[in-house]
C-alpha positions in Angstrom: 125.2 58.9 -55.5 125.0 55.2 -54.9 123.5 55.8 -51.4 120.9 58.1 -53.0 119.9 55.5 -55.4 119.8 52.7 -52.4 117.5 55.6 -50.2 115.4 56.1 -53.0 114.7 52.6 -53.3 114.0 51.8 -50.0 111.4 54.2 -50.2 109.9 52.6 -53.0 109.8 49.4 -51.1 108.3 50.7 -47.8 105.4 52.8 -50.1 104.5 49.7 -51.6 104.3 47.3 -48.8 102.0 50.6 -47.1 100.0 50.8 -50.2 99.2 46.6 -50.2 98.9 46.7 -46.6 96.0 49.6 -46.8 93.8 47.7 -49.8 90.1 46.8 -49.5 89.4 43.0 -48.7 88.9 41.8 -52.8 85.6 41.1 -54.1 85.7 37.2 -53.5 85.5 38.0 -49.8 82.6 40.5 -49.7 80.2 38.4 -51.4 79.0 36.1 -49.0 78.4 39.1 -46.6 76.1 40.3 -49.1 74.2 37.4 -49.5 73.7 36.7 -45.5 72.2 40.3 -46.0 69.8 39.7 -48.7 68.0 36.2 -45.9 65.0 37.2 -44.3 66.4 37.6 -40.1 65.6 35.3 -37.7 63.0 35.9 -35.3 64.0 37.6 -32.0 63.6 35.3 -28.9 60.6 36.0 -27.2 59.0 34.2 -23.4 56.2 32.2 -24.2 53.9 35.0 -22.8 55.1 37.6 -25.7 54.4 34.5 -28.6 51.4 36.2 -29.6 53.1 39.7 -30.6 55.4 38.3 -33.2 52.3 35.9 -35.4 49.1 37.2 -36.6 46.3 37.7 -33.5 45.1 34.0 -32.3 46.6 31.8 -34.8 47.9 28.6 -33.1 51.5 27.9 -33.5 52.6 26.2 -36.5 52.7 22.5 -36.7 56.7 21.7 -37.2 55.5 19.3 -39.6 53.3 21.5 -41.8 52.2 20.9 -45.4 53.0 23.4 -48.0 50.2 25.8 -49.3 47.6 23.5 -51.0 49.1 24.7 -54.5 48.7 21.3 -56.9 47.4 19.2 -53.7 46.5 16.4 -55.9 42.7 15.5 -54.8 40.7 13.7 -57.4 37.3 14.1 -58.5 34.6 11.9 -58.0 33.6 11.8 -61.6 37.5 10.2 -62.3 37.2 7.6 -60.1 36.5 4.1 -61.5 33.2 2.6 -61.8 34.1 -0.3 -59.4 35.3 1.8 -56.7 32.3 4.6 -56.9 30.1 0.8 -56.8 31.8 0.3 -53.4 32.0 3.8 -52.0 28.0 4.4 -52.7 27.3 1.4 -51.3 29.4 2.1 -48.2 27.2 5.4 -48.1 23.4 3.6 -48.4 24.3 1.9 -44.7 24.0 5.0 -43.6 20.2 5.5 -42.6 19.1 8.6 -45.0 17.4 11.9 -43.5 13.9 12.4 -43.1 11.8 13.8 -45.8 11.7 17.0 -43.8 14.7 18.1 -45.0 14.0 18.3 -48.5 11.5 21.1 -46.8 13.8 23.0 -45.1 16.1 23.1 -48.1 13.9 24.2 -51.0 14.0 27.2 -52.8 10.2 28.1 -51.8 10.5 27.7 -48.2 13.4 29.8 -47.9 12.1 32.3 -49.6 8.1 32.1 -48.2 8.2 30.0 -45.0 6.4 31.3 -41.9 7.4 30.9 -38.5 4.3 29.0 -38.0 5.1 26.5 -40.9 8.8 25.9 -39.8 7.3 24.9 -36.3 4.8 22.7 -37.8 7.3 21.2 -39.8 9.8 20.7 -36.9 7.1 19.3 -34.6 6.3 16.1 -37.4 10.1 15.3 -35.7 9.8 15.3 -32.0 13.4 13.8 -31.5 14.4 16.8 -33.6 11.9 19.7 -32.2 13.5 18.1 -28.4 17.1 18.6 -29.4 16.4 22.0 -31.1 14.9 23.4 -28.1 17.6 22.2 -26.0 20.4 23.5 -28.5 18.3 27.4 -28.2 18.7 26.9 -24.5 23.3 26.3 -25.0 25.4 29.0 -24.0 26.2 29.8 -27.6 22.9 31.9 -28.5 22.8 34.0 -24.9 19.2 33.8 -23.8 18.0 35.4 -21.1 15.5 32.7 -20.3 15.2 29.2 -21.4 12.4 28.3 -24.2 10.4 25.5 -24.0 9.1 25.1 -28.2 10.4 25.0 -31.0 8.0 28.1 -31.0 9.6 30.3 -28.7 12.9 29.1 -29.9 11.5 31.2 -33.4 10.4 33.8 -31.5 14.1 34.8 -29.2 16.1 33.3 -32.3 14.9 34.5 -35.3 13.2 31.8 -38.4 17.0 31.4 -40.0 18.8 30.2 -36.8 15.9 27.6 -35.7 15.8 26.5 -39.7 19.6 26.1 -39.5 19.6 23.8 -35.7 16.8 21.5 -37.7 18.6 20.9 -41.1 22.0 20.2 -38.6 20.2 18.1 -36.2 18.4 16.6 -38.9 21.3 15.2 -41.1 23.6 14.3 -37.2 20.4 11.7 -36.9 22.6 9.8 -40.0 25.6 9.5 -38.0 25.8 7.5 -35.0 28.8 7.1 -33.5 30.1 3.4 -32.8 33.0 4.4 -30.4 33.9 6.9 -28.1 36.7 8.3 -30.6 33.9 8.4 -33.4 31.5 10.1 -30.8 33.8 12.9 -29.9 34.7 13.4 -33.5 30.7 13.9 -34.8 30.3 16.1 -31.7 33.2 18.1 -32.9 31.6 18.4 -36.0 28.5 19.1 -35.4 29.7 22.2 -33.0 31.9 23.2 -35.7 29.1 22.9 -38.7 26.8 25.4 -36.0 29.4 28.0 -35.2 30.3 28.3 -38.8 26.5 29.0 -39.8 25.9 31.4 -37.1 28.8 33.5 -37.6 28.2 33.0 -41.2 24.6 34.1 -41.1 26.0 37.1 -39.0 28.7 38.3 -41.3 26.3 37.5 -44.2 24.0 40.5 -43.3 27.0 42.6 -41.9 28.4 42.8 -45.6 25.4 42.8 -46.9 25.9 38.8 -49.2 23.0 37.7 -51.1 20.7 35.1 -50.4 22.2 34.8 -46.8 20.0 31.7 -45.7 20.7 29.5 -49.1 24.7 30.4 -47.9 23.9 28.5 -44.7 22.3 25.8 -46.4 25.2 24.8 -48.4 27.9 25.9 -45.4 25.8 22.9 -43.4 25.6 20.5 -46.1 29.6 21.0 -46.6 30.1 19.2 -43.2 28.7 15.9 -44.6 31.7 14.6 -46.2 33.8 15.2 -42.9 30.7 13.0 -41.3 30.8 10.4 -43.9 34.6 10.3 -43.6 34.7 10.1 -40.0 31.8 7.6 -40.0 33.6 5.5 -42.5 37.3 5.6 -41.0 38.7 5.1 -37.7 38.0 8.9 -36.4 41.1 8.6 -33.6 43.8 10.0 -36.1 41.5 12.4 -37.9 41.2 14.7 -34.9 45.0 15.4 -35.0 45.7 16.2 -38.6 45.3 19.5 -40.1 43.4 19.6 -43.4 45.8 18.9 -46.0 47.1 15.5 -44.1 43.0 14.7 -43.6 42.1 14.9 -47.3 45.2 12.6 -48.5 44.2 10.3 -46.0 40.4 10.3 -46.8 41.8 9.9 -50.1 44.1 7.1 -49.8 42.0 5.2 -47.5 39.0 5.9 -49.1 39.7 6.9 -53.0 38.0 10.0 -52.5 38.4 13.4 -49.9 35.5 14.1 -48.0 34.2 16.8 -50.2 34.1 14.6 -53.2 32.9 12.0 -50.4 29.9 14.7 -49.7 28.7 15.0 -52.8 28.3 11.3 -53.9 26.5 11.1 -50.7 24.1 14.1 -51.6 23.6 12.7 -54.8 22.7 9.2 -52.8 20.1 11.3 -50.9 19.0 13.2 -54.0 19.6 16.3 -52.7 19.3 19.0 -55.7 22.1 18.5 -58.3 23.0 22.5 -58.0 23.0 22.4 -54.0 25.1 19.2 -53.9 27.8 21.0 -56.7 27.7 24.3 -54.7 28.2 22.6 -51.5 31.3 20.7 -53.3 32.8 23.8 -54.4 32.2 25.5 -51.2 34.3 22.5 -49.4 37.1 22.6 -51.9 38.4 26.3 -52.6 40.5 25.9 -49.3 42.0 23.2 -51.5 42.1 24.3 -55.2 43.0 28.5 -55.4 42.7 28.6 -59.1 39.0 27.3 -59.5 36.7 29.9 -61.1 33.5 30.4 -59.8 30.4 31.8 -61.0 30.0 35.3 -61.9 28.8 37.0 -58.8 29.2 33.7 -56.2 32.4 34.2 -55.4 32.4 36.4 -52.1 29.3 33.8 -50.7 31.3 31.1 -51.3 34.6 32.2 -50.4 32.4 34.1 -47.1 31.1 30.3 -46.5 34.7 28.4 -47.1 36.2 30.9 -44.6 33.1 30.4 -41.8 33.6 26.5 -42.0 37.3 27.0 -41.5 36.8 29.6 -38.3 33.8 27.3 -36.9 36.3 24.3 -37.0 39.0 25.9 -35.1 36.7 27.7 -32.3 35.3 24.2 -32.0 38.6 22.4 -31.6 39.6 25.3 -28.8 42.4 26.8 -31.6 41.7 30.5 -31.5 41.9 33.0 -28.9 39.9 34.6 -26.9 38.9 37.0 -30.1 39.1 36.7 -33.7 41.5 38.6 -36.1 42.5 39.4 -39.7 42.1 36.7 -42.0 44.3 38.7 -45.1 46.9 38.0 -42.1 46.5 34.6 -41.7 49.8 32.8 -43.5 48.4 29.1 -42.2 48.3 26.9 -45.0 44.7 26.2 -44.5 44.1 29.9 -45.7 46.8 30.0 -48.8 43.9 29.1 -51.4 41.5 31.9 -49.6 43.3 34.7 -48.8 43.9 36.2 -52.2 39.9 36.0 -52.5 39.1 37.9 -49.6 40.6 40.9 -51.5 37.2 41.3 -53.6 34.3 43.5 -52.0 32.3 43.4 -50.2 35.2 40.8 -48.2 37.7 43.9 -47.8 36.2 45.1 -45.2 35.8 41.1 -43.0 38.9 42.3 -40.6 36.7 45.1 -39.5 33.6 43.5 -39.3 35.3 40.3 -37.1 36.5 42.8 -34.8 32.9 44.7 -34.3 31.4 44.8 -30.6 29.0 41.8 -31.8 31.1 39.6 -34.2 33.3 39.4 -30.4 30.4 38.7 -28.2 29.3 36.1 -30.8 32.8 34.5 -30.6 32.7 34.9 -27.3 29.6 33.0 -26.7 30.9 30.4 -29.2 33.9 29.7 -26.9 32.0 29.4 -23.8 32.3 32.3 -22.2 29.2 34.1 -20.2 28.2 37.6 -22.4 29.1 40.4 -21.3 
């Protein structure tokens, strides 16, 4: 009996150490397996030559150091800046020479709307250091004639009125801006490619999606450039070339009290340019900045169209695309954090498709120096 008892109990012991031995890890040890699991992976390795397949189409690499989306960037207006330091910053501004009366011309509601071929020649031709560098910018690689022009005519003519109005209000306002080293000079050339790309492809994509009032568009995309002129005319333009646009503005800012948009428009307001062009040409510059502001009923795909062409002219002109363009709803680059969600309203939906058309490419291509096809 007393060995059946002592059996029986051993096999009691021996089920129970089975039984522990056999149990699930406990709860405590699962958890942080469940937590790696819920982290985004890490990217596979790739060469350098497969880089392209694992971002959105022609996006540069990301800067290691870059700035967050521009939620809450904290940019001032100019209207909250302090009397004594607008007294300094316009009078900064009047040493630059103003434009030529000629400009008022070329951006009035009337002659967009009524102006002959004949009369924008006439007009450019009162200019001749103007109607000499617009012939000679008809003739750059960029608008693909077959044969060179020798007038501001015949620049009309192969070109079309809106493209030759566009080259004199840019040459135009560069004429304020004279470089006074070769860092300065390279950055206003810079500019001034960039502030042409962005209005052809603007004007282009304009009548693509068929956006209202396509030339007035233009006319505020060109004037948007002004405070990046100012700045760069104001500031040493070395470090500017190597900042993206977040670490530009704080720096305009903080060297200057104001970003170069708010810096545009006190300089517009200088050369009286008409109060509703000089706001519209503000807002146009700042929604890559502010993605809250509301804009008015019916302007918002122009404006956000223009914001987004000033963007892509700057980074064909500072060689940071590819060799075609791509989906801009793709684009997770801070620069485009404040203008992506916009680009969701028509007619913008369809943008991806139309910067991937036959033309849009050849245009690009043409922008980037290459021969057409």
């Amino acid at each position: 009996m007393v060995l059946t008892l002592l059996g029986l109990a051993g096999l009691v012991v021996v089920a129970a150490w089975w039984f522990l031995r056999a149990r699930p890890a406990p709860p405590a040890q699962a958890r942080p397996a469940a937590r790696r699991a819920t982290q985004p992976p890490a990217p596979p390795p790739h060469a350098d030559g497969a880089a392209a397949a694992t971002r959105p189409a022609n996006i540069a690499e990301p800067v290691e150091a870059a700035l967050p989306p521009p939620v809450g960037l904290p940019l001032r207006a100019a209207e909250l800046l302090d009397a004594q330091q607008t007294g300094q910053l316009v009078e900064a501004l009047r040493h630059l020479p103003r434009p030529p009366r000629a400009v008022h011309a070329l951006m009035s509601p009337q002659f967009l709307q009524t102006a002959t071929s004949a009369e924008l020649a006439t007009l450019v031709m009162g200019e001749p250091a103007v109607a000499a560098r617009v012939v000679a910018t008809a003739n750059a690689p960029l608008y693909g004639l077959q044969q060179p022009v020798t007038s501001v005519g015949q620049a009309i003519t192969f070109l079309g009125l809106a493209s030759v109005r566009q080259m004199c209000l840019q040459h135009m306002l560069a004429e304020c801006f004279q470089p006074r080293d070769e860092a300065q000079r390279r950055e206003f050339d810079v500019l001034w490619r960039a502030s042409t790309i962005a209005g052809e492809l603007c004007q282009q994509l304009a009548a693509r999606l068929r956006v209202p009032e396509p030339a007035q568009l233009v006319t505020l995309l060109v004037l948007s450039f002004l405070g990046r002129q100012a700045g760069a005319a104001l500031l040493d333009a070395a470090p500017l070339a190597g900042m993206d646009a977040f670490q530009r503005a704080l720096h305009e800012q903080e060297s200057l009290g104001l970003a170069s948009h708010e810096l545009g428009h006190l300089l517009m307001r200088a050369w009286e340019v008409p109060l509703d062009l000089a706001d519209d040409a503000r807002t146009l510059s700042t929604l890559r900045f502010d993605p809250a502001r509301t804009l008015p009923p019916g302007r918002e795909a122009a404006l956000t169209l223009g914001a987004l062409c000033a963007l892509l002219g700057e980074r064909i002109a500072r060689g940071q695309v590819g060799t075609t363009l791509y989906d801009p709803a793709r684009d997770t680059s801070p620069d485009m954090a404040a203008l992506r969600p916009r680009l969701a309203l028509p007619p913008l939906n369809t943008l991806a498709q139309e910067l991937q058309s036959p033309p849009l490419l050849r245009l690009v291509g043409r922008m980037m120096g290459r021969p057409a096809a």
